[in-house]
N, C-alpha and C positions, 0 to 999 in steps of 0.2 A: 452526608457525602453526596456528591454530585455524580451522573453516569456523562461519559461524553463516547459519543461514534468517531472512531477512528477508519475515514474513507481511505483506502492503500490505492494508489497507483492507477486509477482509473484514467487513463490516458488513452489518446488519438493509437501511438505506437504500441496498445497491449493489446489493442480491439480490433474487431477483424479487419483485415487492409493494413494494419502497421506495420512496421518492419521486424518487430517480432509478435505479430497477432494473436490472443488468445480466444479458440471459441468459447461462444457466450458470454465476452468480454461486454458487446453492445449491452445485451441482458441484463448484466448486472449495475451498468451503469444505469439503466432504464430504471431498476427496481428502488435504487437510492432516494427514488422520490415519495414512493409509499411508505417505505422506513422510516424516513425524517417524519413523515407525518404522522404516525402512527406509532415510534417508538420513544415518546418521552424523554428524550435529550436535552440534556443541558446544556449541551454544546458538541457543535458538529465540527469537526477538523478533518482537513485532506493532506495525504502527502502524494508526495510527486518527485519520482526522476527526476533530475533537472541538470542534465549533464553536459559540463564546458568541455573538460578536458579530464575527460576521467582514467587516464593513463590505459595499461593493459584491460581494462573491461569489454572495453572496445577489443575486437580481432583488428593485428593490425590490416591494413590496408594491403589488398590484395589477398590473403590466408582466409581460409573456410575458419569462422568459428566453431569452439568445440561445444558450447552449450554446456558447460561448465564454468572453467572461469573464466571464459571468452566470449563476448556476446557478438552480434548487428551491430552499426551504428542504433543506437534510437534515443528517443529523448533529450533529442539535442536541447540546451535552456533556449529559449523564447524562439524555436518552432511550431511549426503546427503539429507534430508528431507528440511534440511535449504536453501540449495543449490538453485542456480533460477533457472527455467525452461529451459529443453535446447530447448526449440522454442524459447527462448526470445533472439533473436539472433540483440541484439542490444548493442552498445560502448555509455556507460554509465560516466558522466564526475565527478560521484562520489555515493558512495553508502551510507544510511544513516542506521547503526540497532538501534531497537530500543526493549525493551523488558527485557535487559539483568536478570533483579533482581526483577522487576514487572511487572504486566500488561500491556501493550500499547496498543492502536489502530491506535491513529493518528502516519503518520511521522513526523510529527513535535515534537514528544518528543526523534525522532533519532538523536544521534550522528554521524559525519561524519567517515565512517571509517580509512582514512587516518589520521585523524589527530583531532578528537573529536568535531568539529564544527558543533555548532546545525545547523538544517537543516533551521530557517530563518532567522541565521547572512549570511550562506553561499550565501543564495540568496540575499540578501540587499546588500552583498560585491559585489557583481558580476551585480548589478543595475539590476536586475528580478521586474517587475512588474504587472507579467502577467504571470499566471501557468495553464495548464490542466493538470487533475488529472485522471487516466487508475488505471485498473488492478484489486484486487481481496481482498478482499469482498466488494461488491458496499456495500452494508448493515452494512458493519461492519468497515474497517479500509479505505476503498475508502471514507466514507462518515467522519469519522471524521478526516483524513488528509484534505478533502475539506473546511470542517467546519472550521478548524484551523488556514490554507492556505487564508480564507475568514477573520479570525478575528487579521489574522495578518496585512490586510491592501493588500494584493493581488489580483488583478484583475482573478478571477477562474472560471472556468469552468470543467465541468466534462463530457470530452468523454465515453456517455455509450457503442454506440459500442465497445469502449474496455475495457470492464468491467464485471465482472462475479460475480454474486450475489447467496448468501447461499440457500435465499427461496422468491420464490414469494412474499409471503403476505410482510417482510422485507423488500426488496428492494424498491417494491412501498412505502414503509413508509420512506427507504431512503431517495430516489428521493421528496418525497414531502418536506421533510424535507431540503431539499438542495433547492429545489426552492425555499423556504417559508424563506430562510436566504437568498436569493437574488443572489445565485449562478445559475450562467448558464449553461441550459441541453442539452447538446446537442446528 
């Protein structure tokens, strides 16, 4: 069986200066380059917001978001918000968006963007059995692509060192939440 890196969300709008910025967002996108090299991947794949018109996710126009199921604008598709970080200075062997017309978290509801291929035929075709999951929000889309990654039948794990999380109190609820489904923290 093959391992492949699952890069989440490392985008312009998650890292500091976005319109929803996570610190240490830069960080982690920095660190994807020593990973790739040094972790034995068979394949590297990135998801990414990629949102046209994603209905209520967006706070409409005018209203404070709640930070629940309301978000900023961000991630507009082909912005520079949307755009990945330029520290993420790693060759990517496909990219998955997900988002376009509703909400997403996990990448597993991405399509491939060459060619529309959800993100776990793409790994079953290529014999992946084995994923770690990096990048940004450990709390939010890190944790349910892990979740997802697990209930597809994937042997997972989740690199926190590269991982950048919204808020303390969340992210431990994350994390607990990913042990408690039998995923490994490393």
């Amino acid at each position: 069986m093959s391992r492949a890196l699952i890069i989440v969300d490392v985008q312009n709008d998650f890292c500091e200066g976005g319109s929803m910025g996570v610190d240490g967002g830069a960080a982690v996108a920095a660190s994807m380059a020593e990973l790739v090299a040094n972790g034995g991947y068979d394949f590297v794949v990135a998801t990414r917001d990629w949102h046209r018109d994603p209905g209520t996710h967006w706070a409409a126009e005018g209203e404070a978001p709640n930070f629940d199921t309301t978000w900023p604008v961000h991630c507009a598709a082909e912005t520079e918000g949307a755009a990945f970080h330029a520290a993420l200075a790693v060759a990517t062997d496909e990219v998955f968006n997900k988002g376009e017309y509703a909400a997403s978290y996990s990448g597993f509801d991405g399509a491939a963007d060459s060619d529309g291929t959800p993100l776990t035929a793409w790994l079953r075709d290529r014999s992946v059995g084995d994923v770690d999951v990096v990048g940004i929000a450990t709390d939010y889309c890190v944790r349910a692509t892990a979740l997802d990654a697990h209930q597809a039948g994937f042997d997972t794990r989740v690199l926190l060192d590269h991982c950048a999380g919204v808020a303390p109190e969340t992210t431990v609820q994350a994390t607990q939440d990913l042990a408690a489904a039998g995923i490994t923290l490393i």
